[in-house]
PDB file of N, H, CA, C and O in Angstrom:
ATOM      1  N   UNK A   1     108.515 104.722 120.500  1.00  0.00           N
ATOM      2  CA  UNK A   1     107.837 105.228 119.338  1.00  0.00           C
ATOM      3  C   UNK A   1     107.531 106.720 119.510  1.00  0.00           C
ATOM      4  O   UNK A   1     107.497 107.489 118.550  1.00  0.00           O
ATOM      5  N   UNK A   2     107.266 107.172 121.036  1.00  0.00           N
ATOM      6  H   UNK A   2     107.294 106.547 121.817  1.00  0.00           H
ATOM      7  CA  UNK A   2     107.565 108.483 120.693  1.00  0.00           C
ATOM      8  C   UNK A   2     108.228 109.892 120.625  1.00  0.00           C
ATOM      9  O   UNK A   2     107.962 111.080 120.447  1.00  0.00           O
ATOM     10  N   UNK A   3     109.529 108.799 120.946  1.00  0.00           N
ATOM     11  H   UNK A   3     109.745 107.834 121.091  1.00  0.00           H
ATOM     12  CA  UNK A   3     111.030 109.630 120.664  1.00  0.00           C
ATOM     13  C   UNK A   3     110.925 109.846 119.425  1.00  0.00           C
ATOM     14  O   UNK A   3     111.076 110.959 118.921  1.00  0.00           O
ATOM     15  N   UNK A   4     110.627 108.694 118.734  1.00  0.00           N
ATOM     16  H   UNK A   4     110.504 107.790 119.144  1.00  0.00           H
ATOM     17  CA  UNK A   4     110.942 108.544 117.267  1.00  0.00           C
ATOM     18  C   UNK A   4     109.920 109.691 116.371  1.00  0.00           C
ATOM     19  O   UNK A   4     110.370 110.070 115.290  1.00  0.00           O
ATOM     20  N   UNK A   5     108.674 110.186 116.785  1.00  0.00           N
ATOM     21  H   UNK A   5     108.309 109.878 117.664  1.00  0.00           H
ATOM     22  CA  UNK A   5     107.601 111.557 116.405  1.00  0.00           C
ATOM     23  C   UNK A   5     106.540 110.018 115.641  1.00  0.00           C
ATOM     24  O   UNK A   5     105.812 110.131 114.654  1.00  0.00           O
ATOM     25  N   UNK A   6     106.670 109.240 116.116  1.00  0.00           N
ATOM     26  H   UNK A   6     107.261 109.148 116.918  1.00  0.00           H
ATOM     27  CA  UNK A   6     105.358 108.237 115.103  1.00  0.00           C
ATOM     28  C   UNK A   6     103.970 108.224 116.193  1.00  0.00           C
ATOM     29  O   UNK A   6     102.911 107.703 115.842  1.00  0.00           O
ATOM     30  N   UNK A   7     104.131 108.799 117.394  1.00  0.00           N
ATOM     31  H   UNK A   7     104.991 109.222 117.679  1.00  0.00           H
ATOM     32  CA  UNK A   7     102.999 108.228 117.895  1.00  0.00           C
ATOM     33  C   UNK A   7     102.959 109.422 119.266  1.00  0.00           C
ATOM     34  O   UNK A   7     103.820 109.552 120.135  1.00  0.00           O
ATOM     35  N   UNK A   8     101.627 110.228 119.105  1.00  0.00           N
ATOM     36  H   UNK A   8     100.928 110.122 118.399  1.00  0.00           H
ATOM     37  CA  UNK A   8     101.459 111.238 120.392  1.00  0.00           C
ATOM     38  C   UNK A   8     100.887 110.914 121.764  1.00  0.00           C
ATOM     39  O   UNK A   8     100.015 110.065 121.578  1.00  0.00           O
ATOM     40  N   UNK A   9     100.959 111.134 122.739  1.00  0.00           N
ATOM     41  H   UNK A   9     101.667 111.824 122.890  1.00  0.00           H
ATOM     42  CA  UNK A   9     100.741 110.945 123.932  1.00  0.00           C
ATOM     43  C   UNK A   9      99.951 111.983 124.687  1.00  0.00           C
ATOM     44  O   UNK A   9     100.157 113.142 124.328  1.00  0.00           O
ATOM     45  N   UNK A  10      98.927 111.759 125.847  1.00  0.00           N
ATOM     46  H   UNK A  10      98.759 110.818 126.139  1.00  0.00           H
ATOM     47  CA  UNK A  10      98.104 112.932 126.195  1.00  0.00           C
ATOM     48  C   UNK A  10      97.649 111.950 127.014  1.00  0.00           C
ATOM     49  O   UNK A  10      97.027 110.890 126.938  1.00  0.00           O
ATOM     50  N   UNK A  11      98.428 113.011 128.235  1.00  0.00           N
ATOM     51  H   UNK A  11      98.934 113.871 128.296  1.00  0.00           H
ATOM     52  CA  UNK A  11      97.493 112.305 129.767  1.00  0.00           C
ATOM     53  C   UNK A  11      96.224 113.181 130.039  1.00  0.00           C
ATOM     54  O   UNK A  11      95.860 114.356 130.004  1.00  0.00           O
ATOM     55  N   UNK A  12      95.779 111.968 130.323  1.00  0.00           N
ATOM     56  H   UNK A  12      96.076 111.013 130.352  1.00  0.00           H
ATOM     57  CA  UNK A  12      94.630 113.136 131.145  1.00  0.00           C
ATOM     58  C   UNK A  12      94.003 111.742 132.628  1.00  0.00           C
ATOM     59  O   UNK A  12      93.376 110.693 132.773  1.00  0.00           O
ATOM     60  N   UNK A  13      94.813 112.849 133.408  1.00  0.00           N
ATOM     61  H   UNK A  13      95.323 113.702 133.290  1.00  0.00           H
ATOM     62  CA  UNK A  13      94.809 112.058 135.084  1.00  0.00           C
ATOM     63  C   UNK A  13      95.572 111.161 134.734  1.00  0.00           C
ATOM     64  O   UNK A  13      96.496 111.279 133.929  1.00  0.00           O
ATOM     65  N   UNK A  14      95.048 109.605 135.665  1.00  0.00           N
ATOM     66  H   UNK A  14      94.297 109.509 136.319  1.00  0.00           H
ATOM     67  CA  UNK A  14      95.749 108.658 135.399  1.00  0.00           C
ATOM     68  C   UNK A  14      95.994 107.980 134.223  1.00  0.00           C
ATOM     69  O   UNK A  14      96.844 107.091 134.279  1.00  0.00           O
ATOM     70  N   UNK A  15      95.294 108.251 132.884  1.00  0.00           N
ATOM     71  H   UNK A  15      94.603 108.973 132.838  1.00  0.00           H
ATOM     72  CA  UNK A  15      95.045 107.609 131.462  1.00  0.00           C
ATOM     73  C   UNK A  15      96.373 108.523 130.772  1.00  0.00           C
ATOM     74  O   UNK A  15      96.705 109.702 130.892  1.00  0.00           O
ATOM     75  N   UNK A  16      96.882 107.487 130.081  1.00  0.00           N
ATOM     76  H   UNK A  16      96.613 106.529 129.984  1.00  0.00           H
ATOM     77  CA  UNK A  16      97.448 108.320 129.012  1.00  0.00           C
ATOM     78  C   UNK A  16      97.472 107.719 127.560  1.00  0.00           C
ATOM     79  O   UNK A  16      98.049 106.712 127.148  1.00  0.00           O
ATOM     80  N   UNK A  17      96.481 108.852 126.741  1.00  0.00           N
ATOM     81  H   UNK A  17      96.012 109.669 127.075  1.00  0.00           H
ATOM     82  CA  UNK A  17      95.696 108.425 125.794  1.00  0.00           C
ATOM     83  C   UNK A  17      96.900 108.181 124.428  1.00  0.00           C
ATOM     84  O   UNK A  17      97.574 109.200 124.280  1.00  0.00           O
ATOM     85  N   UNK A  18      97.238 107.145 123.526  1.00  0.00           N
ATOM     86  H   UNK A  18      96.690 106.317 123.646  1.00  0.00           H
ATOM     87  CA  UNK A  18      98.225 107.506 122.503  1.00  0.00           C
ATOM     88  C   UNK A  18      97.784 107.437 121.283  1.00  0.00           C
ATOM     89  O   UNK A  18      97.074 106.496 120.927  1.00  0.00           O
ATOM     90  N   UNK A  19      98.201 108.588 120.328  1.00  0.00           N
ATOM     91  H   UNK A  19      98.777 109.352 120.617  1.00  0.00           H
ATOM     92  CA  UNK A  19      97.425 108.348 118.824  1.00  0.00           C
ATOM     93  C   UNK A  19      98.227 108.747 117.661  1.00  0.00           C
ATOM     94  O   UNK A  19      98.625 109.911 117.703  1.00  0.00           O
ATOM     95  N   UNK A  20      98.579 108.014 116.572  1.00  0.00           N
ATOM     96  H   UNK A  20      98.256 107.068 116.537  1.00  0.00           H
ATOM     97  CA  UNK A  20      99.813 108.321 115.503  1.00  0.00           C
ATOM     98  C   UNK A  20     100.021 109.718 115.412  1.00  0.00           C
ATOM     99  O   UNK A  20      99.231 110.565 115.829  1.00  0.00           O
ATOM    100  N   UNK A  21     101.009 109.918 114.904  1.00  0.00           N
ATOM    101  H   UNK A  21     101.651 109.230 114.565  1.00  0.00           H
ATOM    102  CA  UNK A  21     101.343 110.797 114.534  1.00  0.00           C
ATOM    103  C   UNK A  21     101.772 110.922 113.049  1.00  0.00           C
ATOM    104  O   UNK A  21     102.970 110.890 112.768  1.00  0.00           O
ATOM    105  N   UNK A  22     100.691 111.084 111.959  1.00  0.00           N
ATOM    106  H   UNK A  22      99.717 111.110 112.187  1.00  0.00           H
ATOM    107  CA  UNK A  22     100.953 110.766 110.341  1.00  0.00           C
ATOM    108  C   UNK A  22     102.159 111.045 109.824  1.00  0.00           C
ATOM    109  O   UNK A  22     102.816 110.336 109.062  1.00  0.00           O
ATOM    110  N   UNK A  23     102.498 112.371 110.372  1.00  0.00           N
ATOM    111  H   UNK A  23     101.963 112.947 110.991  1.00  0.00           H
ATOM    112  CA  UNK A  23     103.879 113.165 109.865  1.00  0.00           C
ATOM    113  C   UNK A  23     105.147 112.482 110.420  1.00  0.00           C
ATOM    114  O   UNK A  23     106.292 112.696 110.020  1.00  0.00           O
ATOM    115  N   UNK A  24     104.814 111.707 111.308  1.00  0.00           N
ATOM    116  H   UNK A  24     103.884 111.532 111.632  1.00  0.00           H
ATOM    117  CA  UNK A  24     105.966 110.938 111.888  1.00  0.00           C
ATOM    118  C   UNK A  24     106.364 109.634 110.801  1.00  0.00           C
ATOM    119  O   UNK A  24     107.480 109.116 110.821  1.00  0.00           O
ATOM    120  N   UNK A  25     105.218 109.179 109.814  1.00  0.00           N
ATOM    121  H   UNK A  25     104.311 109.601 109.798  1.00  0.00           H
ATOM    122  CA  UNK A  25     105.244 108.220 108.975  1.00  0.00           C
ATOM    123  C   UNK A  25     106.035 108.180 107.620  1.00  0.00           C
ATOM    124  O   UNK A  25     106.455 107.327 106.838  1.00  0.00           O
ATOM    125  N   UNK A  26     106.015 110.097 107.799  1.00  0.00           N
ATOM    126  H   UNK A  26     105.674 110.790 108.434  1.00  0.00           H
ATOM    127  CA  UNK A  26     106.205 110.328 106.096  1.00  0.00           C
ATOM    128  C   UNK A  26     107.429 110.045 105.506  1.00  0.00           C
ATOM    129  O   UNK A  26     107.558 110.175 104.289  1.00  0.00           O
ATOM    130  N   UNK A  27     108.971 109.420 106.696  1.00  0.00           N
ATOM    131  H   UNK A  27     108.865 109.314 107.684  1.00  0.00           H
ATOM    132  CA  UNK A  27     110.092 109.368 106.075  1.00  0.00           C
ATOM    133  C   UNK A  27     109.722 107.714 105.373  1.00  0.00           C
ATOM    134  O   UNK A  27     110.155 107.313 104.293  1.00  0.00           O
ATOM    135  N   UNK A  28     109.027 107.116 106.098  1.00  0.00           N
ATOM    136  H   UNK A  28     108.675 107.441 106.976  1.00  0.00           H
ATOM    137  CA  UNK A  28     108.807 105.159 105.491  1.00  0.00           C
ATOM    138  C   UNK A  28     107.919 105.608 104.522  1.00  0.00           C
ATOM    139  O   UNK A  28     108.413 105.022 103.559  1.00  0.00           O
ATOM    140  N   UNK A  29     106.662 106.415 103.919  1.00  0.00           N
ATOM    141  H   UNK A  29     106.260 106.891 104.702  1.00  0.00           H
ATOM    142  CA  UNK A  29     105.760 106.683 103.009  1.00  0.00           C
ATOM    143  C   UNK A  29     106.818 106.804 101.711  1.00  0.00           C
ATOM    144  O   UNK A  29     106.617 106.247 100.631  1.00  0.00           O
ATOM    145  N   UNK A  30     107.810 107.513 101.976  1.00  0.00           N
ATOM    146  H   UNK A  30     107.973 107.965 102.852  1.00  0.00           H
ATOM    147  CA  UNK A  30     108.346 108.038 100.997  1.00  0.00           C
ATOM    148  C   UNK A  30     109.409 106.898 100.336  1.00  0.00           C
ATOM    149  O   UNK A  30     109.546 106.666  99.135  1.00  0.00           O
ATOM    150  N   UNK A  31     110.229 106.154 101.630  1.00  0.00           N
ATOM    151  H   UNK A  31     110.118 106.342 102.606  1.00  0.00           H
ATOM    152  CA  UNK A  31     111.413 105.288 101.216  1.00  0.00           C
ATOM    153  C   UNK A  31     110.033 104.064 100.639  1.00  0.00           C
ATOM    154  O   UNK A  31     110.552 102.989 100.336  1.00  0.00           O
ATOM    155  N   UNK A  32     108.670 104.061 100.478  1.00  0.00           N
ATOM    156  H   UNK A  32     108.249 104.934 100.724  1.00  0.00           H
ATOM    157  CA  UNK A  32     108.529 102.845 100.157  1.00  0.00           C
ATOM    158  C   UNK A  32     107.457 103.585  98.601  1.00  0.00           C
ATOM    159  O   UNK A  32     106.684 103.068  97.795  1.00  0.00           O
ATOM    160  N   UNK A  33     107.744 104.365  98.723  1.00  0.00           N
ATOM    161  H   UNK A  33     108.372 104.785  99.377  1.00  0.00           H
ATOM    162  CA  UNK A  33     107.493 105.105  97.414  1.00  0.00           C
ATOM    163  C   UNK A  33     108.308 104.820  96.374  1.00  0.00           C
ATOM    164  O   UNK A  33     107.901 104.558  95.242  1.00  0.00           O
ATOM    165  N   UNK A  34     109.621 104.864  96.760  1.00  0.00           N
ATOM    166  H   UNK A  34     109.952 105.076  97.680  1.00  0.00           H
ATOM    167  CA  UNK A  34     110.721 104.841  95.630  1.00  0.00           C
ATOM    168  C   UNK A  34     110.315 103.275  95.276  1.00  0.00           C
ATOM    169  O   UNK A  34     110.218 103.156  94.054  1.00  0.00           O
ATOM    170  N   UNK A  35     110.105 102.296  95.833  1.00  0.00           N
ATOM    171  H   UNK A  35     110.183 102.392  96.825  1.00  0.00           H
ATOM    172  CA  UNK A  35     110.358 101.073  95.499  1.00  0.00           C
ATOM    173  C   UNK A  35     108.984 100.216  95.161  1.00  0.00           C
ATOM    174  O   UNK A  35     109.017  98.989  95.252  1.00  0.00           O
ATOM    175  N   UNK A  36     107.536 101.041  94.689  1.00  0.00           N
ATOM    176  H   UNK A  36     107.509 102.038  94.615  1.00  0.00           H
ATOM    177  CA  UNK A  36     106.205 100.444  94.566  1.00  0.00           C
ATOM    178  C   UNK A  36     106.438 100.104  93.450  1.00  0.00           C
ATOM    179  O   UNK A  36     105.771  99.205  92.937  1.00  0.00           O
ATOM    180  N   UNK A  37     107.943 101.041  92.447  1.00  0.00           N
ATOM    181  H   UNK A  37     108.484 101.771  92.864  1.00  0.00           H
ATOM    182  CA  UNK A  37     107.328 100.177  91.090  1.00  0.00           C
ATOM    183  C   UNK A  37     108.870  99.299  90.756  1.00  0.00           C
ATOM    184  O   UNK A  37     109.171  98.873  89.641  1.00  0.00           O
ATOM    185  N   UNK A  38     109.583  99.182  91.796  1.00  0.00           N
ATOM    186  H   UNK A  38     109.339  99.528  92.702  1.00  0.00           H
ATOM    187  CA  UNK A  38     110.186  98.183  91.922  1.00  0.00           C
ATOM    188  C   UNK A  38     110.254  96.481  92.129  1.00  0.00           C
ATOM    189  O   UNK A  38     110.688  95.513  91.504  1.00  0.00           O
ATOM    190  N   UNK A  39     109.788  96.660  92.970  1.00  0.00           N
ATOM    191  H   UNK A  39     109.435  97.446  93.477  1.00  0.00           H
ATOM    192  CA  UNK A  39     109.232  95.190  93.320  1.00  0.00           C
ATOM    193  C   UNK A  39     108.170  94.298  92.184  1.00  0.00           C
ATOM    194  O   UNK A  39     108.393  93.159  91.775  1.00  0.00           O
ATOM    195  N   UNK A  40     107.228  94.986  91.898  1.00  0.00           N
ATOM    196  H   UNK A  40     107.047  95.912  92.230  1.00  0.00           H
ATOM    197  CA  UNK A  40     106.343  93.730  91.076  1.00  0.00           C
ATOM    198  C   UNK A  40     107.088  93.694  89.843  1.00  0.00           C
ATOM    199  O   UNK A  40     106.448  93.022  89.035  1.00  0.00           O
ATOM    200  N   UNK A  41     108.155  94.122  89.352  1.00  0.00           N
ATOM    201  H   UNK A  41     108.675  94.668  90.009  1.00  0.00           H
ATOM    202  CA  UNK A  41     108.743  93.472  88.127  1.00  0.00           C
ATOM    203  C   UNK A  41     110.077  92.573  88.755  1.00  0.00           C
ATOM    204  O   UNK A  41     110.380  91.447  88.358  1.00  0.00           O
ATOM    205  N   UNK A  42     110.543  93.074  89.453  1.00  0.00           N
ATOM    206  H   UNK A  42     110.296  93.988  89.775  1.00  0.00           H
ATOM    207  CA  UNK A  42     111.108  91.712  90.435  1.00  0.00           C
ATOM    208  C   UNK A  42     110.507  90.311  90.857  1.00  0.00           C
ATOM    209  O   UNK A  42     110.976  89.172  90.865  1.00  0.00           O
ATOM    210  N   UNK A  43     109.134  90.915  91.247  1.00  0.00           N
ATOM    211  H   UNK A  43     108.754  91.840  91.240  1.00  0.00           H
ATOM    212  CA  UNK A  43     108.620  89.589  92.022  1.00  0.00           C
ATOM    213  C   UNK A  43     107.944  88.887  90.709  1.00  0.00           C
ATOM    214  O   UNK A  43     107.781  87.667  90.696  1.00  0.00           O
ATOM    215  N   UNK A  44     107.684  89.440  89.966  1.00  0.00           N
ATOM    216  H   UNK A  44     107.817  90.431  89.977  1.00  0.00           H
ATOM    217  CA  UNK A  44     107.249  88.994  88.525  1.00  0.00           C
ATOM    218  C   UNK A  44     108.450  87.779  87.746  1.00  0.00           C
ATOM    219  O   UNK A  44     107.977  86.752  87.259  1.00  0.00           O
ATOM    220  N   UNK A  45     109.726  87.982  87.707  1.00  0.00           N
ATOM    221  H   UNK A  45     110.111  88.816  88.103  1.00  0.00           H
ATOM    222  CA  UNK A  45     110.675  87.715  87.234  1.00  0.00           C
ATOM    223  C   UNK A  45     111.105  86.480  88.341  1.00  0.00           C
ATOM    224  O   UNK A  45     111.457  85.328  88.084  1.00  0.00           O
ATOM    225  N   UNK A  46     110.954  87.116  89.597  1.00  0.00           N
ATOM    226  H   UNK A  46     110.668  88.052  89.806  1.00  0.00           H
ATOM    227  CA  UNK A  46     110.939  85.502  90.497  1.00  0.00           C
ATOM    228  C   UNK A  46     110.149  84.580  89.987  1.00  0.00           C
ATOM    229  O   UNK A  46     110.628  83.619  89.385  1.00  0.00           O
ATOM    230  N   UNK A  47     108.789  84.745  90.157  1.00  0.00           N
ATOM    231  H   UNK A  47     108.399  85.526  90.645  1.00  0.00           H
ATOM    232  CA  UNK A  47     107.628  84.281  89.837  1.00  0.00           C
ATOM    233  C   UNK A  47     108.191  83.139  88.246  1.00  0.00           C
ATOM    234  O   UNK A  47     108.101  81.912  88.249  1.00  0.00           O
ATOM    235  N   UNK A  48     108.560  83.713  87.438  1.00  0.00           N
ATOM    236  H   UNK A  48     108.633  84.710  87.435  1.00  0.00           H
ATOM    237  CA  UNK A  48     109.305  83.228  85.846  1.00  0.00           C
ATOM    238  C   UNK A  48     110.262  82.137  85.867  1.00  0.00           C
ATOM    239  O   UNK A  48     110.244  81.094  85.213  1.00  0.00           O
ATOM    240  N   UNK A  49     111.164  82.578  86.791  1.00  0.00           N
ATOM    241  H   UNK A  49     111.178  83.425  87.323  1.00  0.00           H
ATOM    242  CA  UNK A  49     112.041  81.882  87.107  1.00  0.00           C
ATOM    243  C   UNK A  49     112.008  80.634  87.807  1.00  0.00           C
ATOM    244  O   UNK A  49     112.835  79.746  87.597  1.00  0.00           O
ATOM    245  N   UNK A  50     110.870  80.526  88.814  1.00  0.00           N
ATOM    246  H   UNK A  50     110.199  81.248  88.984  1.00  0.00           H
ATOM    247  CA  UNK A  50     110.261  79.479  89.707  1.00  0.00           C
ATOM    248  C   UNK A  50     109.392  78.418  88.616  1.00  0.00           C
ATOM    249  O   UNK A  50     109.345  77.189  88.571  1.00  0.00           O
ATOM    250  N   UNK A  51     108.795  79.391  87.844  1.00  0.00           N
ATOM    251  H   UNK A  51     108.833  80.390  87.880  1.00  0.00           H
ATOM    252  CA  UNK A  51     108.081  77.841  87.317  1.00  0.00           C
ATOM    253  C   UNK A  51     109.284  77.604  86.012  1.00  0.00           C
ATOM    254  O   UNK A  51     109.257  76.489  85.491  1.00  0.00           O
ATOM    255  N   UNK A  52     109.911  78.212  85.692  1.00  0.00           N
ATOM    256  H   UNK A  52     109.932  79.118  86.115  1.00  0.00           H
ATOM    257  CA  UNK A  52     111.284  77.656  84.694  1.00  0.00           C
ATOM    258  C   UNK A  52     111.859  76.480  85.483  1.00  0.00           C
ATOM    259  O   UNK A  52     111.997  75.408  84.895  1.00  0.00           O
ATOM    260  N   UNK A  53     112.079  76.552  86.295  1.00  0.00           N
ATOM    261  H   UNK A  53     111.967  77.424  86.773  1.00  0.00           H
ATOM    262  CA  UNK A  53     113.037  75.916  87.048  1.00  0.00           C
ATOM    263  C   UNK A  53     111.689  74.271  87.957  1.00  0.00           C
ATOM    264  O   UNK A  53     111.952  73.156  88.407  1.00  0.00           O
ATOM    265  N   UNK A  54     110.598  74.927  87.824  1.00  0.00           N
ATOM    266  H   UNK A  54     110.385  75.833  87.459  1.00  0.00           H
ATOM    267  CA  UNK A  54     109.971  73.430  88.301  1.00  0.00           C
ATOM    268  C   UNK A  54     109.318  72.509  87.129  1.00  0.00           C
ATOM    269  O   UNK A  54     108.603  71.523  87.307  1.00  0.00           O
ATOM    270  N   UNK A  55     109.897  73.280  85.403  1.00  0.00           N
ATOM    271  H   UNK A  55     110.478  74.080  85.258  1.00  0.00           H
ATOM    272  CA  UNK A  55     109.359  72.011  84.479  1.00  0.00           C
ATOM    273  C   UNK A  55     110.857  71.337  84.180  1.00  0.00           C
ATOM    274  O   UNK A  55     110.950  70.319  83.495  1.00  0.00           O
TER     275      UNK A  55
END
């Protein structure tokens, strides 16, 4: 994870302390941006289809 820039590292002595890295997040923030107003008219239309199909 922190090859990848999601998560920073900081020794101090034997501890080595780790804490996100936000900017490391922002390529998944964004790919799940495109798809927030995707899904609930999908899952809506599942949802339709499921009780069609159980009367």
């Amino acid at each position: 994870m922190r090859d990848a820039g999601l998560i920073l590292a900081t020794r101090e002595g034997r501890q080595v302390r780790y804490r996100i890295a936000p900017e490391g997040m922002q390529p998944l923030v964004d790919w799940l941006a495109r798809y927030r107003d995707f899904w609930p008219e999908r899952l809506d239309n599942l949802k339709t289809l499921l009780k069609e199909m159980a009367q």
